[in-house]
C-alpha positions in Angstrom: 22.9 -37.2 19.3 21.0 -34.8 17.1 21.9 -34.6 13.6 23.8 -31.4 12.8 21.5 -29.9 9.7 23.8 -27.2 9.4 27.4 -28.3 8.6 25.6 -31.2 6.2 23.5 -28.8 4.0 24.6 -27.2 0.8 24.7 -23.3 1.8 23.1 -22.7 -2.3 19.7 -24.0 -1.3 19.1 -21.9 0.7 19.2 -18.8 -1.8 16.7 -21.5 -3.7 14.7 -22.1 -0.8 14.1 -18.3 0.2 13.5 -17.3 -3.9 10.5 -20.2 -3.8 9.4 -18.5 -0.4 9.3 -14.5 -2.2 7.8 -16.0 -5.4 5.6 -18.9 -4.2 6.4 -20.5 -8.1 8.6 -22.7 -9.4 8.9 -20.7 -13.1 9.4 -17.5 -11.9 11.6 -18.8 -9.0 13.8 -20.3 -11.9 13.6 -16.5 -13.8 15.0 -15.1 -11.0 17.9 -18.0 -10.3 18.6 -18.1 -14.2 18.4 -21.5 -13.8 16.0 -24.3 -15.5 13.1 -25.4 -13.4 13.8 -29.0 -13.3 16.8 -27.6 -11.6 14.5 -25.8 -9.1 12.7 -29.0 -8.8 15.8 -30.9 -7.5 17.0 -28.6 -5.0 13.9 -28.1 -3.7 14.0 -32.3 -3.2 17.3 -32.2 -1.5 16.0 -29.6 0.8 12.6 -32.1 1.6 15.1 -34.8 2.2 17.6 -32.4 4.0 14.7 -31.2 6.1 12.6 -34.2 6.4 9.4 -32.0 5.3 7.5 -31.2 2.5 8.2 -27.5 2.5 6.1 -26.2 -0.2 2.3 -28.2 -1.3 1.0 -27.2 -4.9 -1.9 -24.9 -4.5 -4.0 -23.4 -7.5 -1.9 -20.2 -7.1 1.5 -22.0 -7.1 3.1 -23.1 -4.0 2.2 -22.8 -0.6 4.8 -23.0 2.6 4.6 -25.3 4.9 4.6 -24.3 9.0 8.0 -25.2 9.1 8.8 -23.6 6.1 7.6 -20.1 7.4 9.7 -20.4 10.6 12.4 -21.7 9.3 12.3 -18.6 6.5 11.1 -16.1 9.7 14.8 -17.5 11.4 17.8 -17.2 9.0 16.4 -14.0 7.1 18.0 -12.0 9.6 21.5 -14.3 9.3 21.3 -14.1 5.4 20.9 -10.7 5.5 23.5 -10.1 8.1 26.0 -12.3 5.8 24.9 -10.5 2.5 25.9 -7.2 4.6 29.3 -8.1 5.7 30.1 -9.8 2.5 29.6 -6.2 0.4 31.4 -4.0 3.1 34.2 -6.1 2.3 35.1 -4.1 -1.2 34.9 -0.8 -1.4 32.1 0.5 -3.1 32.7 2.5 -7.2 30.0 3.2 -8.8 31.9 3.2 -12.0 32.1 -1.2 -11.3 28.3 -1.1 -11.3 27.2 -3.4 -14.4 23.8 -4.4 -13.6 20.4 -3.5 -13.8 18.9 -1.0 -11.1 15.2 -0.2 -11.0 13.8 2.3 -9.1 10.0 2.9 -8.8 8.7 6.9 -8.8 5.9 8.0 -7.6 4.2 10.7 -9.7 5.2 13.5 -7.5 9.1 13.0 -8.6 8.2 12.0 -12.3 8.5 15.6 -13.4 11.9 16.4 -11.4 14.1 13.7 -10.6 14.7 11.2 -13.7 16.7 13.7 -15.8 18.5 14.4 -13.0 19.6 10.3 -12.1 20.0 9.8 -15.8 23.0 12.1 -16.0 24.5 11.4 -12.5 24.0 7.6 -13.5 25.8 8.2 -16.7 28.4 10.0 -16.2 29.2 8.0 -12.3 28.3 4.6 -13.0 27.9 4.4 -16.8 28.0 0.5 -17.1 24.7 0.4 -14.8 21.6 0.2 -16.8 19.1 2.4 -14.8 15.3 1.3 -15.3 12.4 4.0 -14.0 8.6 2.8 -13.6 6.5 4.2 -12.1 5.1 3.1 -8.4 2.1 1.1 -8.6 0.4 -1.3 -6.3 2.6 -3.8 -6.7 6.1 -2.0 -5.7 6.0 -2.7 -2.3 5.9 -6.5 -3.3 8.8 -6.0 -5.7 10.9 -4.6 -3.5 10.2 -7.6 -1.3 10.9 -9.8 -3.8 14.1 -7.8 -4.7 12.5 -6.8 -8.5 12.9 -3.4 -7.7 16.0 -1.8 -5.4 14.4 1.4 -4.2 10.9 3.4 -4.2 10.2 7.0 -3.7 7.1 8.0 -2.6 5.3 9.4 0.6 5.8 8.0 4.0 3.3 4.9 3.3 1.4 3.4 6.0 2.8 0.1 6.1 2.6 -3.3 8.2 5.4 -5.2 6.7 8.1 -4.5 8.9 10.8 -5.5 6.0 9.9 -2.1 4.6 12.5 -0.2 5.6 11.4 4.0 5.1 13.9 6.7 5.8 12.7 10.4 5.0 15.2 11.9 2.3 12.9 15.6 2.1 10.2 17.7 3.5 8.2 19.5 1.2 6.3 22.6 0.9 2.7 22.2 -0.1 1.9 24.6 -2.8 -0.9 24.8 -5.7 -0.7 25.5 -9.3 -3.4 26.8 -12.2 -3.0 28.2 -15.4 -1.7 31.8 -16.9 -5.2 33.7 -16.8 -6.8 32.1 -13.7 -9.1 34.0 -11.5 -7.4 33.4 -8.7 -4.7 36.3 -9.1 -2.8 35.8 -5.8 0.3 34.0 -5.0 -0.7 33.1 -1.5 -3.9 31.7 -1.1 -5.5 30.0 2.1 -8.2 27.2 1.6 -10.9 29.2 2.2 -9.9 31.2 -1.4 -10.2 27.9 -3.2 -13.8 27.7 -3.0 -15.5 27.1 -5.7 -12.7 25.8 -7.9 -12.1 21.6 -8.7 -9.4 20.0 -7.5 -7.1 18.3 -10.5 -6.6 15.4 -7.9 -2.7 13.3 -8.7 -2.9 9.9 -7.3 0.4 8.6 -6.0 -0.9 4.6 -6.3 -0.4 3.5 -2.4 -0.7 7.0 -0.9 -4.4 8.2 -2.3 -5.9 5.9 -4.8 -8.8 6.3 -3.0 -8.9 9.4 -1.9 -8.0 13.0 -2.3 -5.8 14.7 0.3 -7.2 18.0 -0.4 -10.1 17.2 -0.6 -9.9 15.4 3.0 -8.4 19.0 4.5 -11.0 21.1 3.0 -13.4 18.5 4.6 -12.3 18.8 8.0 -12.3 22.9 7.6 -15.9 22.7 6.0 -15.1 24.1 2.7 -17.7 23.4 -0.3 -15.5 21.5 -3.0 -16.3 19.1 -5.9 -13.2 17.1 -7.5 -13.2 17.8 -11.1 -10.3 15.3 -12.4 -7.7 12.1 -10.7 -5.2 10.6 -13.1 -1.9 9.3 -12.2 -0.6 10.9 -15.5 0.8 14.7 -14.4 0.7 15.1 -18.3 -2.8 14.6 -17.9 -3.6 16.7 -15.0 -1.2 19.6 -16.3 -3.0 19.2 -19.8 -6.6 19.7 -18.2 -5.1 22.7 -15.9 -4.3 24.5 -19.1 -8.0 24.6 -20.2 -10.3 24.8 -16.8 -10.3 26.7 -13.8 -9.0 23.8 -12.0 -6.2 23.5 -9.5 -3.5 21.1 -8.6 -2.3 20.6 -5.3 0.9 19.8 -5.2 4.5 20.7 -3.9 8.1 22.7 -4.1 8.8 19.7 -6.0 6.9 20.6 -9.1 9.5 22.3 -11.7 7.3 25.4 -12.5 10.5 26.9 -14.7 10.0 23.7 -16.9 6.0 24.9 -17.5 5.6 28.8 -18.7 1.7 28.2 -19.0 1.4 27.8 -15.1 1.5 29.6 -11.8 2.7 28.8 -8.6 0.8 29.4 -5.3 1.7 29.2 -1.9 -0.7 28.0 0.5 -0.9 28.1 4.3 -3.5 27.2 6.7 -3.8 29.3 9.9 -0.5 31.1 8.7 1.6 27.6 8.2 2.7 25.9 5.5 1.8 22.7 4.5 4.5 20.3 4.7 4.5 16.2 3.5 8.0 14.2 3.9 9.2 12.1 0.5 10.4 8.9 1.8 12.7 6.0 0.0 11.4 2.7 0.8 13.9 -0.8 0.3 13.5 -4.2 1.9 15.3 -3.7 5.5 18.4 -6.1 4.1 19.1 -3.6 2.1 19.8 -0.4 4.1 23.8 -0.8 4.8 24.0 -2.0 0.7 26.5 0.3 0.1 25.0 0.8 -3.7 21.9 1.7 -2.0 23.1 3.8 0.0 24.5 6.2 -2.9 21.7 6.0 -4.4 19.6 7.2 -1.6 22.0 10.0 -1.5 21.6 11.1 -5.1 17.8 10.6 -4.7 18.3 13.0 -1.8 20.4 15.3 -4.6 18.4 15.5 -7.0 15.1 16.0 -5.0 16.8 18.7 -3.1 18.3 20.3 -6.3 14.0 21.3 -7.2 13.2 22.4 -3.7 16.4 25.1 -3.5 15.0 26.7 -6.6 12.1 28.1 -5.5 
């Protein structure tokens, strides 16, 4: 008769077992656990013995998973995550019991809108949470894996991982803005008006660090253009605007009210507007979390909140 693995295991190495499979290291496994690494180190030898196989192998990098390892991972995400589900519908979500840390990566096309905005709704509806902003970077995506970081908003990103989960919260109106005193002197301008003039490029790392979407649409129409500036920093880009010709493509999502030195442009290309969805991105365990949930929904808020202005 087979042995029954199941009912004989310890339910708690598990949790170990998938940390060491997200971080692939026994330190920052042990972070992560709050628990010493010689104590890593022994439940990961229960599970060899429980298992019969070596699991992990020390590589220079940290650990590596064994063949089973990966399947047996690949088999009871879906069951842990199913558990982890059913066991928070079971109380009734308040944000005012939230106590713990929630980070949330931005990308730089929300940095100027939306963290005032969570601030204050965070404060004053769950003001024992402690809310942490960064900004996206190249790493998010494995943060959010690795459940660092809860939520990221960004554009729809072209992703493989099919534990990304990416639900659109807001279409946005492409628009582009200069300084007081520009030549331009319209407030609708099609692309063939922008000639000439540098793009002030923003980079949203993950969307176009390589690249300038712009600059890719002027491409395809055959319109001369040079790129004058990238940052990631919209202080930067808004801070070089105020002393060239240059222009920033950007969105309805840009708080013009907040800048006096600036205009606002509407652009259209063959008598439409440009339009680029803002999505929320969270490992796929994740989207029936009923904290994530709210927050997705005063993401939405506060998103929406800019676009109604103008």
């Amino acid at each position: 008769m087979a042995k029954d693995l199941f009912h004989t295991l310890d339910l708690n190495l598990l949790k170990t077992f998938m940390i060491l499979m997200q971080e692939r290291n026994m330190r920052k496994a042990s972070q992560r656990l709050f628990v010493s690494q010689p104590a890593i180190s022994q439940a990961l030898q229960k599970l060899r013995n429980h298992f019969d196989d070596e699991l992990f192998v020390k590589v220079k990098t940290g650990l590596e998973p064994t063949p089973f390892a990966e399947s047996l991972a690949n088999d009871i995400t879906p069951h842990l995550d199913g558990l982890a589900a059913a066991v928070n519908r079971s109380h009734q979500f308040e944000p005012a019991e939230v106590d713990n840390k929630i980070r949330i990566a931005l990308a730089p096309i929300t940095m100027t809108c939306l963290p005032g905005f969570l601030f204050e709704q965070m404060r004053s509806l769950a003001p024992n949470a402690q809310l942490e902003l960064v900004g996206w970077s190249n790493s998010t995506v494995d943060e959010i894996l690795k459940g660092e970081t809860l939520i990221g908003v960004n554009y729809e990103l072209l992703l493989s991982n099919k534990e990304i989960y990416t639900p659109k919260i807001l279409d946005l109106k492409g628009r582009i803005f200069v300084r007081e005193g520009h030549p331009i002197t319209k407030s609708h301008v099609e692309p063939k008006d922008l000639t000439g003039y540098p793009i002030a490029s923003l980079i949203s790392p993950g969307w176009n660090d390589k690249f300038s979407y712009a600059s890719e649409v002027l491409s395809e129409m055959g319109i001369e253009h040079t790129i004058g500036f990238r940052s990631e920093m919209v202080t930067a880009i808004l801070d070089v605007l105020k002393h060239t010709d240059m222009y920033l493509p950007h969105s309805n999502l840009f708080p013009i009210e907040q800048f006096p030195g600036l205009r606002a442009l509407d652009v259209t290309i063959d008598d439409q507007p440009q339009m680029k969805s803002v999505h929320c991105h969270m490992h796929v365990r994740n989207r029936n979390n009923p904290l994530v949930k709210w927050l997705t929904e005063l993401i939405q808020q506060g998103l929406k909140l800019q676009t109604d202005k103008v």
